[in-house]
N, C-alpha and C positions, 0 to 999 in steps of 0.2 A: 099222599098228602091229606091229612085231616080237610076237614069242611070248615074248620071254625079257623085256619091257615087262610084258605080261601076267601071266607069272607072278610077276615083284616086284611089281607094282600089287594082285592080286587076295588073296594073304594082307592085306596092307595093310586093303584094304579091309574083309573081314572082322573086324581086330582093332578097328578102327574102329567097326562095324556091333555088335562083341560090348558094348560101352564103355556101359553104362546109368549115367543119374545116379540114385545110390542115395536111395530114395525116404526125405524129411525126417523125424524123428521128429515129435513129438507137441509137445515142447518150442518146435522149429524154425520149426514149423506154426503155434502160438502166435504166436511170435517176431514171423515173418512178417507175420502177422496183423496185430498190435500196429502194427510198421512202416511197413504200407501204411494202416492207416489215422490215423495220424501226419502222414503220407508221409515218412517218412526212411529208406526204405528204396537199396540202393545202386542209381546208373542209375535213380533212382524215373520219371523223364519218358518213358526208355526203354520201362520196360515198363508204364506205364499205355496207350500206343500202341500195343505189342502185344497189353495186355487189350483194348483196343479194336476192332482188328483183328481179335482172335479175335471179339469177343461180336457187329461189324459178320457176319462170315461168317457165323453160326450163325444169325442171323437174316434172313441170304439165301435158305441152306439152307433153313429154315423155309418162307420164302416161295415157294419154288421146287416146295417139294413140296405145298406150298395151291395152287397157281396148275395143277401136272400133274394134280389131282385135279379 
């Protein structure tokens, strides 16, 4: 890879890596709330999969660290 790649690539990266999603107020939070347990939330199949996926790891994790003990 060139150097002059490099250096257009890596601010990029940065402004990228700077970019937080600003965390939901209180209202949102509600909101949300409300939504998912509706389910009318947007992409609702999307991200029940992904809560899945997350609560399936956390309970690998779990298991992993019962099982090294």
């Amino acid at each position: 890879m060139k150097i002059s790649h490099l250096l257009i690539a890596l601010p990029l990266v940065f402004a990228i890596a700077a970019c937080e999603q600003k965390p939901l107020s209180t209202s949102e939070q509600i909101k949300d709330k409300v939504n998912d347990t509706l389910d009318r939330r947007p992409n609702e199949k999307l991200k029940d999969a992904a809560e899945d996926i997350r609560d399936g790891a956390k309970a690998a994790a779990k298991d992993l660290k019962e099982a090294a003990k």
